[in-house]
Every structure is written in structure tokens, then in C-alpha cells.
C-alpha positions, 0 to 999 in steps of 0.5 A: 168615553165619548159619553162622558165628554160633554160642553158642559164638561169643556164649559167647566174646565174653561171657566174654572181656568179663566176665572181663577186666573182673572181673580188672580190678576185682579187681586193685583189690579185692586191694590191699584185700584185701592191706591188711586182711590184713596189718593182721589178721595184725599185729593192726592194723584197716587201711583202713575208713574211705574211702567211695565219696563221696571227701570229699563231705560231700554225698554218702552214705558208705558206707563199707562197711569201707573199700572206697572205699579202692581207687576213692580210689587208683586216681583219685590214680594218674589225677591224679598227674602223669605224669612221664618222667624226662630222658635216657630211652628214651620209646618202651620207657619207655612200652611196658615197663607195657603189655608186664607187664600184657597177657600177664596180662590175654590167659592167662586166655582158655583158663581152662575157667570154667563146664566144658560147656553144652549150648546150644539155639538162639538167636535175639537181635535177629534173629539167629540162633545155632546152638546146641551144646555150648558151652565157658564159656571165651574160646577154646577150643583144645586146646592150651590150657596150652601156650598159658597157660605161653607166655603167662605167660613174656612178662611178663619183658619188661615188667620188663626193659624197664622197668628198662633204659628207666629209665636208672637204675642201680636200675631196671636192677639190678631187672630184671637180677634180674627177667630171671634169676628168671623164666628160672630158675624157667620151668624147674622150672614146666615140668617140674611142668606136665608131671608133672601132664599125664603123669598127665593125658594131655591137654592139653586143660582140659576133659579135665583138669577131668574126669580130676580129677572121675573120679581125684581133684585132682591136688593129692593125686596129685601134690602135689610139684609143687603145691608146686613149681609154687606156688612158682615163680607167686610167682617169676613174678609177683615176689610175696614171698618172691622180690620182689628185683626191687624189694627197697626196702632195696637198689634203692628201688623196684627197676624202677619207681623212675622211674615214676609215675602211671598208667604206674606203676600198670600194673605192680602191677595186672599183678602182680595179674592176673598172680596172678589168672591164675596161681591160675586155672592152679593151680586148673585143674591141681591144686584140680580146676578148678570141680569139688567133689565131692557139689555137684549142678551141680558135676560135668563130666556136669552140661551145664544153664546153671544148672549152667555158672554154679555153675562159675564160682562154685566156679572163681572163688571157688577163684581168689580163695582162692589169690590171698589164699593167696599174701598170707598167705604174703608177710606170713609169710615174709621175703624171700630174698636174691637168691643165695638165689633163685637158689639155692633155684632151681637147687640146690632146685627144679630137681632135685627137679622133675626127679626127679618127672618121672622118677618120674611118668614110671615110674608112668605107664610101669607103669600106677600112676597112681591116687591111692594109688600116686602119693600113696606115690610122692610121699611116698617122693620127699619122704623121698628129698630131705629125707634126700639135704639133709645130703649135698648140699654146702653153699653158703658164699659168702655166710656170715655173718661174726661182728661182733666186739664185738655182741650175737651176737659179744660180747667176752670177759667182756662181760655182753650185755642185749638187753631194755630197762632201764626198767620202763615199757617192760617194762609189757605195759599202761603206761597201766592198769598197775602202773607209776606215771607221772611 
């Protein structure tokens, strides 16, 4: 028994507790956080008034910014009612939000958090624990990113089924466009996974952190399949510019339409851990995991428990960075048609995924795989491509058609004035303004 208790058993066991936890408590965070962002990107204040005293005037407030924002939604999602709609599939009806929100809660296992600690032994209520180089991560296994990538592309099946259970012509709609998506865009990811392992040689996280610390982040070396593999997590995790699966204007909520309480909450809090856990990928690939150079504690050599936990600051802290990257970029572009997503897919990323590859491929073959080389080879890559675009054939079955008689299309000798005629609606200040009021 003593044998089998080890730190890194213990490190493990803690790691698994604390992290799914914080991705639990951040995927309420992040809706504030998507709040307030958007409101400071339209120039709106967004939430700041909620406190943690819901409404008791007997208790403090504490608004501290709205926080209490998130703790007031997530009990409405517990009070509401929970309402299955007639002539369901209620086993697949209830399975489909537990099936999108646990692959993006089990992923984050062989996420190397805190890099190498050399443990000593520890005794703990009497026990004994063996001690070691210990791995601040959930599992440490050697094939962890197959294991991630495997992971994530199980999140598919929430949505489907959710949207076939439904029983709604919108809902299955939603996951028809969901299930094509995903399977599209597992391909271009793969093969970015793999330009950036090529130049790696290692499946292994830790050996990936440290092959970043030694030749520099990946995100330099390889940064058209940074691009690429950026895109397709948002594709994954039905983020904008590629949430067709529940585009309002055409499904009403697309494959939730029917859900509702907490059966309904577990889809958008899967969308969130599944960001969380796809930036952590991304970090771990190309932002260097925790590393950052000059940082004392931030190093792979640096083995102390005070320096495991800088590391998970710096990796943590980096992971909320791009969840928050990826709001700034759904509140900036619009969203895409569905034959645009499949063609940007097909047509796009998929063939330039392939060239890199290819190119990598060579690179590595040669021995070039240094930061100057791969960084020239990236940028030829991207003159390639963005001169090849006017020769590719276009895409014209969705083309726009004139309206005959509007204001883009007017009519023979029609005068067309887009701007309004009143001169209080042309005032940037009506009220301290020039105009008089009437």
C-alpha cells in the first residue's frame, strides 16, 4: 500500500479537484467577463449593479462591478422550470448536455499546469507518500495531445444529439450544421497539430513546453498553423464567427431551442470550458505553456513548489487571455453563412493546412527547424497563398442578386438619400445642441 502512495498520486488528485472546479467557476465568470466586454467595445457600461445579496436589503451588497451578475443567473437557470417538451426522445433529450459539457471538463487532465517539481517525501495523517519528480498535471501520460484532440472531438455528439432528441425541425437543423462543422474543421486542426508536433518531435506536453523554453514559442516558428488551429477552436466550440448551430435569425436558438433550466444551462457552460480548455491547448502549443522568458521560477530547470506555482499563474493566466481573445473576436466579426463556413473550410483552410505540412515536412527533413528558417518558410507560405487567391475559382452560387428599385440597385434617374432629413436626428447632441426643441 505504502508503495502505491506517491506525491505524485496526491498531485494528481489535487489538480483534477482544483482545476475543474476553477473551470466551473470561471465558465460563470466569462459570461461577465463577455458581458463587459462587449458593452466596453459598443461603449455601453454593462452589468455593475448585481451584488452577492440578491435583492436582500438586509445583507451587504457588495457590488464589487456586477460580479453578482453570474451567482443571480446561474440560481434563475436552478429555479426555472425544467420543462421537456412532448413527443421527445427523453433519455437522448437529457444525455445530449451531459455529453457537450464532459469532454470539455475531462481534456484539461494532461494540461502540464505547473511543469516539474521535485517533491521530497511526505507524511500526511499518518501516511506516507513517496516523493520524486512530480508532474503538476492531472494525468501524466505521454500521449497527451492525442488524447486532448481526441477529447475535444466528442463534443460533437452533445449537439447532435440534442438537436435530433428535440424533435424540432430548428433544433435538428442546428445540429445537422453543428455535425458538419466540427467534422470539417477536425481536419485542418489535426494537421496543424501535427506541423506544430513535426517540428516538436514529441508528443509528450512537458517536452513540448521545453522545446519552446530552448527554440522559441511555436507561435513564431509556426504561426500559420497558430492561425489555423485558432480558427478551427472557434469552430469546435460553435464560438462566432462559426455559430451557425444556433444562428437566431434563421433556427431561433438553433439546437437548444427546447431546452431549458439547468438542462439548458450545461450547453453554454460547455461552451465555456470548452474555450477554457482549447485556449490551455493553444497555450500549451504555441504561447509556450507557462514559460516566459527572464521570469526567475518560469523556466523548465526551475524544479521548487514556489516556482510550480508561478507556472500556473503564467499558464492560467495566459489560458484567460485567449478565452477573452476569442470575445474580442465574436464581438468584431459578423457571423458567416453556413455555405460560407464550409467553404472557408474546405476551400481555405484545409489546403493551406496541407501545404504546411508539406512544407514543415521538408524543413524538418533538411534539419531547418530553427526560428529564422521556419519563420521565412511561413512567411513564403503566406505570399504563396495570398498570391494563388485571385487564380483559385470563384464560388458563385450563393451570389448576391440586385433588388431592383433599392437603395444599392436604384432605378433609372432615382436620386437615393440614405441619411435622415431631420435636423434633430442629424444633431451628434440633440439635447445641448443647436437645434431648438419643439
Amino acid at each position: 500500500m505504502e508503495g502505491l502512495l506517491t506525491v505524485q498520486l496526491l498531485i494528481n488528485v489535487v489538480m483534477c479537484v482544483v482545476v475543474i472546479h476553477l473551470m466551473l467557476v470561471h465558465a460563470g465568470l466569462f459570461i461577465w467577463f463577455e458581458r463587459k466586454i462587449s458593452a466596453y467595445m459598443q461603449d455601453r457600461i454593462g452589468p455593475n449593479r448585481t451584488g452577492f445579496n440578491l435583492g436582500q436589503e438586509w445583507l451587504p451588497k457588495f457590488p464589487f462591478w456586477g460580479l453578482g451578475q453570474s451567482l443571480a443567473d446561474g440560481l434563475k437557470f436552478f429555479l426555472k422550470e425544467d420543462f421537456t417538451p412532448a413527443n421527445v426522445d427523453k433519455v437522448l433529450f437529457s444525455a445530449a448536455p451531459l455529453l457537450g459539457i464532459i469532454p470539455a471538463l475531462i481534456g484539461f487532465i494532461v494540461i502540464p499546469w505547473g511543469g516539474v517539481w521535485d517533491a521530497p517525501d511526505l507524511n500526511i495523517l499518518g501516511l506516507h507518500f513517496s516523493g520524486g519528480p512530480v508532474y503538476f498535471a492531472a494525468a501524466n501520460i505521454n500521449v497527451g495531445v492525442v488524447y486532448l484532440l481526441a477529447v475535444a472531438s466528442l463534443g460533437v455528439y452533445g449537439v447532435t444529439l440534442g438537436g435530433w432528441a428535440s424533435n424540432n425541425k430548428f433544433s435538428f437543423l442546428g445540429g445537422l450544421r453543428s455535425t458538419a462543422q466540427m467534422i470539417s474543421y477536425e481536419i485542418p486542426m489535426g494537421l496543424a497539430l501535427l506541423a506544430a508536433l513535426l517540428v516538436v518531435g514529441s508528443v509528450f506536453p512537458e517536452e513540448i513546453v521545453q522545446h519552446q523554453a530552448e527554440n522559441g514559442w511555436m507561435i513564431f516558428v509556426q504561426p500559420l498553423a497558430a492561425a489555423i488551429f485558432f480558427i478551427c477552436a472557434l469552430a469546435e466550440a460553435n464560438r462566432a464567427p462559426f455559430d451557425n448551430a444556433e444562428c437566431e435569425q434563421e433556427l431561433v436558438g438553433g439546437f437548444h431551442t427546447e431546452y431549458s433550466s439547468m438542462r439548458y444551462a450545461l450547453f453554454p457552460m460547455g461552451e465555456y470550458c470548452h474555450m477554457t480548455t482549447s485556449s490551455a491547448f493553444f497555450t500549451l502549443l504555441f504561447l509556450g505553456g507557462y514559460h516566459l522568458p527572464f521570469l526567475p521560477g518560469a523556466q523548465p530547470e526551475h524544479t521548487a513548489l514556489v516556482a510550480a506555482l508561478i507556472k500556473f499563474a503564467i499558464f492560467f493566466g495566459k489560458t484567460v487571455l485567449m478565452v477573452c481573445f476569442m470575445m474580442v473576436v465574436r464581438w468584431t466579426l459578423p457571423r458567416l453563412r453556413f455555405d460560407q463556413v464550409m467553404m472557408v473550410g474546405w476551400q481555405g483552410v484545409i489546403p493551406i493546412s496541407l501545404v504546411v505540412v508539406v512544407v514543415t515536412s521538408f524543413m524538418v527533413y533538411f534539419g531547418q527547424t530553427g526560428l529564422v528558417p521556419m519563420l521565412i518558410a511561413n512567411i513564403a507560405m503566406a505570399i504563396v497563398v495570398i498570391a494563388a487567391l485571385p487564380l483559385m475559382p470563384k464560388y458563385t452560387a450563393n451570389r448576391r442578386i440586385p433588388l431592383y428599385g433599392s437603395r444599392f440597385s436604384p432605378m433609372p434617374d432615382e436620386i437615393v438619400v440614405t441619411q435622415p432629413t431631420s435636423r434633430l436626428a442629424l444633431e451628434d447632441r440633440p439635447v445641448q445642441g443647436t437645434v431648438a426643441s419643439h
